[in-house]
C-alpha positions in Angstrom: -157.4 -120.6 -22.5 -158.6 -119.1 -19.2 -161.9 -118.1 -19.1 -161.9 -113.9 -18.2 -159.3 -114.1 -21.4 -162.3 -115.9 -23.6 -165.2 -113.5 -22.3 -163.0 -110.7 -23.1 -162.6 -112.0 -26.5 -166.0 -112.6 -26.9 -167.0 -109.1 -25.6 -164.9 -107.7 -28.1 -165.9 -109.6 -31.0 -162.5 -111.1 -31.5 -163.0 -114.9 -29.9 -162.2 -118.5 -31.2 -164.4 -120.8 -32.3 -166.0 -122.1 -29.0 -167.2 -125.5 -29.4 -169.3 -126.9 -26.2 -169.4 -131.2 -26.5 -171.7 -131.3 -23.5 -175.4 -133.4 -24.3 -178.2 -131.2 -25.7 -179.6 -130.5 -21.5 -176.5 -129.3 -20.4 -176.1 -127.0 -23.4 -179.6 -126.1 -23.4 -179.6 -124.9 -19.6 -176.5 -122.3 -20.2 -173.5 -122.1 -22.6 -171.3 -119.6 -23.4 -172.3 -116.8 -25.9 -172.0 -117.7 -29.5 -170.6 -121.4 -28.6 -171.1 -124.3 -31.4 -173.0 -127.0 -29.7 -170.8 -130.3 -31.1 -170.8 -133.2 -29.3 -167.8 -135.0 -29.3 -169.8 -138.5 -31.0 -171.2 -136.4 -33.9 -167.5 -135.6 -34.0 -166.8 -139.3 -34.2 -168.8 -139.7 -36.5 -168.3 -136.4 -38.7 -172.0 -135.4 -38.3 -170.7 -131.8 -36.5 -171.3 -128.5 -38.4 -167.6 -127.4 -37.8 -165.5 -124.5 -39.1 -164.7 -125.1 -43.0 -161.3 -123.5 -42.3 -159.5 -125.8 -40.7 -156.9 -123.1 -39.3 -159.4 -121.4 -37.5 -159.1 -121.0 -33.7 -160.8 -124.0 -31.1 -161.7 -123.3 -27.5 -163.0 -126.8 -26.6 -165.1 -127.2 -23.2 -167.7 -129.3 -21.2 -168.4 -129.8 -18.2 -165.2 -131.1 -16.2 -163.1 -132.1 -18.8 -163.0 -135.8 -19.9 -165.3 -135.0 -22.9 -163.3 -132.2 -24.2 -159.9 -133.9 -24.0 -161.4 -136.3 -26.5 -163.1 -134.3 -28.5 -159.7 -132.6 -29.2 -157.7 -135.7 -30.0 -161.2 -136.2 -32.7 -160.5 -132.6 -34.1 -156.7 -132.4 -34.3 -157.2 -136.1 -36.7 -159.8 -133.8 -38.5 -156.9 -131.8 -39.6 -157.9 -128.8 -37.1 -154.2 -127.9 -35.7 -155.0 -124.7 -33.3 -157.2 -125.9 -30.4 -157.2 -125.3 -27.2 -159.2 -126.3 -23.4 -160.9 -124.4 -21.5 -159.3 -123.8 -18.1 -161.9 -125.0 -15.3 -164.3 -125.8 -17.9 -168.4 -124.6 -17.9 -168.1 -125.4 -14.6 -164.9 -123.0 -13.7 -166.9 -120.3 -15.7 -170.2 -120.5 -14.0 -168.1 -120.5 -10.9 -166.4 -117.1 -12.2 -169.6 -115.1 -13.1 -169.4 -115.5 -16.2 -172.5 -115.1 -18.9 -174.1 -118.0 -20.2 -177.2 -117.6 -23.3 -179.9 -120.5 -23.1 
Protein backbone atom coordinates (compact mmCIF):
# COMPACT_ATOMS: atom_id res chain seq x y z
CA UNK A 1 0.00 0.00 0.00
CA UNK A 2 1.55 3.38 -0.75
CA UNK A 3 1.73 5.52 1.90
CA UNK A 4 -0.46 9.02 0.92
CA UNK A 5 -3.18 6.08 0.14
CA UNK A 6 -2.71 4.73 4.03
CA UNK A 7 -2.70 8.42 5.62
CA UNK A 8 -5.75 9.14 3.62
CA UNK A 9 -7.31 6.10 5.01
CA UNK A 10 -6.33 6.81 8.34
CA UNK A 11 -7.59 10.53 8.07
CA UNK A 12 -10.75 9.20 7.17
CA UNK A 13 -11.23 6.72 9.71
CA UNK A 14 -11.41 3.91 7.15
CA UNK A 15 -7.56 2.26 7.41
CA UNK A 16 -6.17 -1.35 7.89
CA UNK A 17 -4.91 -2.68 10.67
CA UNK A 18 -1.33 -1.15 10.69
CA UNK A 19 1.05 -3.25 12.50
CA UNK A 20 4.70 -1.62 13.05
CA UNK A 21 7.45 -4.76 13.93
CA UNK A 22 10.13 -2.25 14.59
CA UNK A 23 11.95 -2.62 18.39
CA UNK A 24 10.21 -0.67 21.21
CA UNK A 25 12.95 2.73 20.33
CA UNK A 26 12.14 2.87 16.96
CA UNK A 27 8.40 2.78 17.69
CA UNK A 28 8.66 4.82 20.62
CA UNK A 29 10.48 7.79 18.67
CA UNK A 30 7.52 8.05 15.84
CA UNK A 31 4.96 5.58 14.30
CA UNK A 32 2.10 6.00 12.34
CA UNK A 33 -1.25 7.07 13.93
CA UNK A 34 -3.14 4.30 15.47
CA UNK A 35 -0.32 1.55 14.44
CA UNK A 36 -0.19 -1.82 16.61
CA UNK A 37 3.26 -2.06 17.94
CA UNK A 38 4.04 -6.09 17.16
CA UNK A 39 7.22 -7.24 16.75
CA UNK A 40 7.67 -9.75 14.37
CA UNK A 41 9.42 -12.35 17.45
CA UNK A 42 6.31 -11.86 19.68
CA UNK A 43 4.78 -12.94 16.41
CA UNK A 44 7.01 -16.00 16.49
CA UNK A 45 6.15 -16.73 19.32
CA UNK A 46 2.26 -15.82 19.42
CA UNK A 47 2.85 -13.31 22.27
CA UNK A 48 1.27 -10.25 19.82
CA UNK A 49 -2.12 -8.68 20.73
CA UNK A 50 -3.37 -9.14 17.02
CA UNK A 51 -6.77 -8.69 15.35
CA UNK A 52 -9.22 -11.59 16.61
CA UNK A 53 -10.72 -11.53 13.03
CA UNK A 54 -8.45 -13.01 11.09
CA UNK A 55 -9.95 -11.36 7.76
CA UNK A 56 -9.29 -8.12 8.85
CA UNK A 57 -6.99 -5.88 6.70
CA UNK A 58 -2.75 -5.85 7.44
CA UNK A 59 -0.54 -2.95 6.50
CA UNK A 60 2.78 -4.38 7.75
CA UNK A 61 5.94 -1.94 8.01
CA UNK A 62 9.39 -1.17 9.64
CA UNK A 63 11.97 0.35 8.93
CA UNK A 64 13.40 -0.79 5.48
CA UNK A 65 11.82 -3.83 4.93
CA UNK A 66 13.49 -7.12 6.01
CA UNK A 67 11.51 -7.22 9.24
CA UNK A 68 8.18 -6.79 7.68
CA UNK A 69 8.59 -9.37 4.89
CA UNK A 70 8.98 -11.86 7.67
CA UNK A 71 6.58 -10.79 9.77
CA UNK A 72 4.10 -11.40 6.88
CA UNK A 73 5.22 -14.89 6.04
CA UNK A 74 4.52 -15.36 10.39
CA UNK A 75 0.89 -13.78 9.94
CA UNK A 76 -0.22 -15.36 6.64
CA UNK A 77 0.75 -19.15 8.71
CA UNK A 78 -1.47 -17.42 11.53
CA UNK A 79 -4.25 -17.80 9.23
CA UNK A 80 -4.33 -13.80 8.48
CA UNK A 81 -4.94 -14.00 4.49
CA UNK A 82 -5.30 -9.99 3.50
CA UNK A 83 -1.90 -8.31 4.27
CA UNK A 84 -0.08 -6.10 2.74
CA UNK A 85 3.71 -3.91 2.79
CA UNK A 86 4.15 -0.73 3.14
CA UNK A 87 5.67 0.85 0.05
CA UNK A 88 9.03 2.66 1.19
CA UNK A 89 8.45 1.65 4.68
CA UNK A 90 8.59 4.29 8.01
CA UNK A 91 11.35 5.40 6.36
CA UNK A 92 9.59 6.30 2.80
CA UNK A 93 6.81 7.92 5.06
CA UNK A 94 8.95 10.07 7.16
CA UNK A 95 10.60 10.98 3.87
CA UNK A 96 6.94 11.94 2.51
CA UNK A 97 5.76 14.23 5.43
CA UNK A 98 3.84 12.19 6.71
CA UNK A 99 2.51 12.21 10.71
CA UNK A 100 3.98 10.16 13.10
CA UNK A 101 2.36 9.97 17.12
CA UNK A 102 5.17 9.17 19.88
Amino acid sequence: MQAKELAKKIKSNSAPCVIDVRSGFEFRSGHIPGALHTPAWRILLRLSPLPGDKKTSLVVTCEHGPRAQIAVSLLKLAGYPDIELLDGHMAGWRRGGLPLEK
